[in-house]
BAKETI-481193 format. One record per residue: residue number from 1; residue in one letter; x negated, y, z of N, C-alpha, C, O in turn. Coordinates in Angstrom, 3 decimals. Layout:
residues N
voro / vodo / n.X / n.Y / n.Z / ca.X / ca.Y / ca.Z / c.X / c.Y / c.Z / o.X / o.Y / o.Z
NUM / A / X / Y / Z / X / Y / Z / X / Y / Z / X / Y / Z
...
END
This chain:
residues 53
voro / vodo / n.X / n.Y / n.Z / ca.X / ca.Y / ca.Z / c.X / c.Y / c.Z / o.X / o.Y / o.Z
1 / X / -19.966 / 21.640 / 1.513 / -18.541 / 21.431 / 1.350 / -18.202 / 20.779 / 0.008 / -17.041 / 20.393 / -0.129
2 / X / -19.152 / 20.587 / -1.105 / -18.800 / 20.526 / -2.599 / -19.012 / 18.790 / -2.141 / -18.323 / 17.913 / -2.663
3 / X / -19.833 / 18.562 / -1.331 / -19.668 / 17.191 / -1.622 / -18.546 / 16.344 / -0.908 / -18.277 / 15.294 / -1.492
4 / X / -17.694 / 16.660 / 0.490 / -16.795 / 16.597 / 1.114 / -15.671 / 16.357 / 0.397 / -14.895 / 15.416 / 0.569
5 / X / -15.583 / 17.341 / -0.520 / -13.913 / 17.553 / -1.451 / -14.440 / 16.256 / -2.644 / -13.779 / 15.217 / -2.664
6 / X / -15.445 / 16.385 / -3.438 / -16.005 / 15.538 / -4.381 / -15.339 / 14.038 / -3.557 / -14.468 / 13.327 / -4.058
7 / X / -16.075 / 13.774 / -2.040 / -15.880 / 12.415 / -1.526 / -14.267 / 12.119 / -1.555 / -13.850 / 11.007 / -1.879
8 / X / -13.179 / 13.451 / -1.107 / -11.783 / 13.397 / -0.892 / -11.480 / 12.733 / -2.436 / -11.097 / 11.566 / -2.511
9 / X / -11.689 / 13.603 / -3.730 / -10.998 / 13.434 / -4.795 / -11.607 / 12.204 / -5.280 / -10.977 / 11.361 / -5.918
10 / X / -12.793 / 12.110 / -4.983 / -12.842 / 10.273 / -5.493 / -11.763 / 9.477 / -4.980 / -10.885 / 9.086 / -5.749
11 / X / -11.733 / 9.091 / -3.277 / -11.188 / 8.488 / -2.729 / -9.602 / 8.377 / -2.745 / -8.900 / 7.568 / -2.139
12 / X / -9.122 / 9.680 / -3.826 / -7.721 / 9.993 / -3.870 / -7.639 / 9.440 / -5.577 / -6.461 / 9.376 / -5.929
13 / X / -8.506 / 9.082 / -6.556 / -8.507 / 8.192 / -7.489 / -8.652 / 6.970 / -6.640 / -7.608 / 6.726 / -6.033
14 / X / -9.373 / 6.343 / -6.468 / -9.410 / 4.892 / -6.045 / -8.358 / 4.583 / -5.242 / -8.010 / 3.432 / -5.508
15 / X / -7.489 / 5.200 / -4.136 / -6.163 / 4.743 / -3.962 / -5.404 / 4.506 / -5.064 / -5.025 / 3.348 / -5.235
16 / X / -5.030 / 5.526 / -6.023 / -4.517 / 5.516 / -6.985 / -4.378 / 3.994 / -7.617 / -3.383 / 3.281 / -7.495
17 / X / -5.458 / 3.693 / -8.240 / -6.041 / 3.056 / -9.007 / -6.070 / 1.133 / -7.935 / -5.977 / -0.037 / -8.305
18 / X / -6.227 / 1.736 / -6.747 / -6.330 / 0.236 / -5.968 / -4.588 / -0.065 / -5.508 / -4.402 / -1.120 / -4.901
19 / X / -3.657 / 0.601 / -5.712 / -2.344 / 0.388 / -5.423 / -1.366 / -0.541 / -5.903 / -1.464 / -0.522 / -7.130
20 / X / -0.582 / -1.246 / -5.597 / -0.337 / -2.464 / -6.528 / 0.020 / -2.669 / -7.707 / 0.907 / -1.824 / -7.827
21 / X / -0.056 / -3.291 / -8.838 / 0.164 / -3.460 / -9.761 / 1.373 / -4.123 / -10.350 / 1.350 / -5.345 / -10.495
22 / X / 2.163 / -3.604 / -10.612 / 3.617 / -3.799 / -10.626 / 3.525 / -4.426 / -12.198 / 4.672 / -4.538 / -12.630
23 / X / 2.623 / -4.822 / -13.079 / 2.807 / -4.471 / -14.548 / 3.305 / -6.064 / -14.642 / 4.050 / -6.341 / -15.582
24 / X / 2.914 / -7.152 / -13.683 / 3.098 / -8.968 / -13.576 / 4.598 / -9.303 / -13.200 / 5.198 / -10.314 / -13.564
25 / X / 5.104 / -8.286 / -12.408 / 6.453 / -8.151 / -12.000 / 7.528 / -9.069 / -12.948 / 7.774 / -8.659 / -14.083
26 / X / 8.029 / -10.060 / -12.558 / 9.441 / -10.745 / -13.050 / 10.666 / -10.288 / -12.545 / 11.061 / -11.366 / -12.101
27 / X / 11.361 / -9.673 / -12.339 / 12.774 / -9.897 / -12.086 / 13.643 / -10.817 / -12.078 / 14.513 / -10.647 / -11.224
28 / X / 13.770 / -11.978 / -12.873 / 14.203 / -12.924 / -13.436 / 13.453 / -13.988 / -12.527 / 14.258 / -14.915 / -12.440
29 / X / 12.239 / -14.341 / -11.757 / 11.767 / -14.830 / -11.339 / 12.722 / -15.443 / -10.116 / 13.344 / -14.701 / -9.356
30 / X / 12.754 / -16.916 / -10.026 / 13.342 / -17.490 / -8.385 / 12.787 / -17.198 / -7.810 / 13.323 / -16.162 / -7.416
31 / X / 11.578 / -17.349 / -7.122 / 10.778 / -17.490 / -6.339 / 9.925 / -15.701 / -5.880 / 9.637 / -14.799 / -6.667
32 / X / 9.778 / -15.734 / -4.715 / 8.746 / -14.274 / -3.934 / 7.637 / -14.560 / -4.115 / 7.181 / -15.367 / -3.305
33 / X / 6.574 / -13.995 / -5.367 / 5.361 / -14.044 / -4.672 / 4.708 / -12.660 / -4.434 / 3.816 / -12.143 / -5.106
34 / X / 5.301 / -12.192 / -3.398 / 4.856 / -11.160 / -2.374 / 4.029 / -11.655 / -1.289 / 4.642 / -12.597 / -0.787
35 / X / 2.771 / -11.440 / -0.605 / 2.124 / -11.512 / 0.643 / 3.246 / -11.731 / 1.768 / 3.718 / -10.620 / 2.012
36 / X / 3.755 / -12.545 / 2.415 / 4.539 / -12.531 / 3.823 / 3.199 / -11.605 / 5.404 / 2.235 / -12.155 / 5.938
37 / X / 3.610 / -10.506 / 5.604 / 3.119 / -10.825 / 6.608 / 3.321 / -11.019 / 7.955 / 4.453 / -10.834 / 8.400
38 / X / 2.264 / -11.419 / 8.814 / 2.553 / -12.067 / 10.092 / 3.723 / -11.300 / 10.753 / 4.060 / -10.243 / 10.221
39 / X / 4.391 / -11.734 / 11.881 / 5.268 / -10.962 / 12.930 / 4.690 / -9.672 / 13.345 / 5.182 / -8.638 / 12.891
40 / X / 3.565 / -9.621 / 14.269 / 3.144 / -8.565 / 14.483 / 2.712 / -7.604 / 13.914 / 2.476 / -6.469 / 14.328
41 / X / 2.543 / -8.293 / 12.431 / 1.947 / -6.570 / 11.707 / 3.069 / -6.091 / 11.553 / 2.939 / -4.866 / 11.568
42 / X / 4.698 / -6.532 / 11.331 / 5.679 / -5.996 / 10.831 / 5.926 / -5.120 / 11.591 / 6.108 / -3.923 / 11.366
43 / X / 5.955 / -6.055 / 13.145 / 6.044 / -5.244 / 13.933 / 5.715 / -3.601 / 14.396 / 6.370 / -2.597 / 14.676
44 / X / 4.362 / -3.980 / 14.295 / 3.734 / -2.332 / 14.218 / 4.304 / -1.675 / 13.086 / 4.680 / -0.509 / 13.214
45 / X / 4.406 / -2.205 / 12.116 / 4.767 / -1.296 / 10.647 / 6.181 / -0.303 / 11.056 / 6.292 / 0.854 / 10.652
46 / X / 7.145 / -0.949 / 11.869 / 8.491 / -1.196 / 12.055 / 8.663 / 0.357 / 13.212 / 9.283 / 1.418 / 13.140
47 / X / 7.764 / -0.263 / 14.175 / 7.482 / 1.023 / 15.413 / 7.080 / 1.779 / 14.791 / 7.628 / 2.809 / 15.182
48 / X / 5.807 / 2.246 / 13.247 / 5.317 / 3.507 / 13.561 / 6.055 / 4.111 / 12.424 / 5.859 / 5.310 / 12.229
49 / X / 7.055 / 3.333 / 11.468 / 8.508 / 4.239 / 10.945 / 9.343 / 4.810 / 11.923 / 9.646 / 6.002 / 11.984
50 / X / 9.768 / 3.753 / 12.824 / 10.770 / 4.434 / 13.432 / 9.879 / 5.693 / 14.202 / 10.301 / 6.742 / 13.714
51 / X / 9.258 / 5.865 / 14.791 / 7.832 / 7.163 / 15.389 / 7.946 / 8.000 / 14.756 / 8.036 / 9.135 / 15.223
52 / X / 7.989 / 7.723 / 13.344 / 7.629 / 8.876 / 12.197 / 9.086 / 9.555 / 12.176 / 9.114 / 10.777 / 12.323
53 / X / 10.266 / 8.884 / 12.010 / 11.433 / 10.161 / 11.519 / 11.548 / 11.029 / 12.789 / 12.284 / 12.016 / 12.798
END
């Protein structure tokens, strides 16, 4: 079991740590450079919020 929880709490740093990095952020900026993604991933994204409340 010690190595199970060990594998969880790594993997709960490296989300951490792999999550986006907001520090490049402009406000002031014209332009989005955010990832667009395709129709269908929104899609799914869209269904499994509304699922969730």
């Amino acid at each position: 079991m010690k190595t199970k929880e060990w594998f969880k709490k790594f993997f709960v740093k490296v989300n951490e740590v792999a999550k986006e990095d907001m520090s490049e952020y402009d406000p002031k900026a014209e332009y989005d450079t955010r990832v667009k993604l395709p129709e269908w991933q929104l899609k799914k994204i869209k269904n499994r919020k509304i699922r969730n409340k």
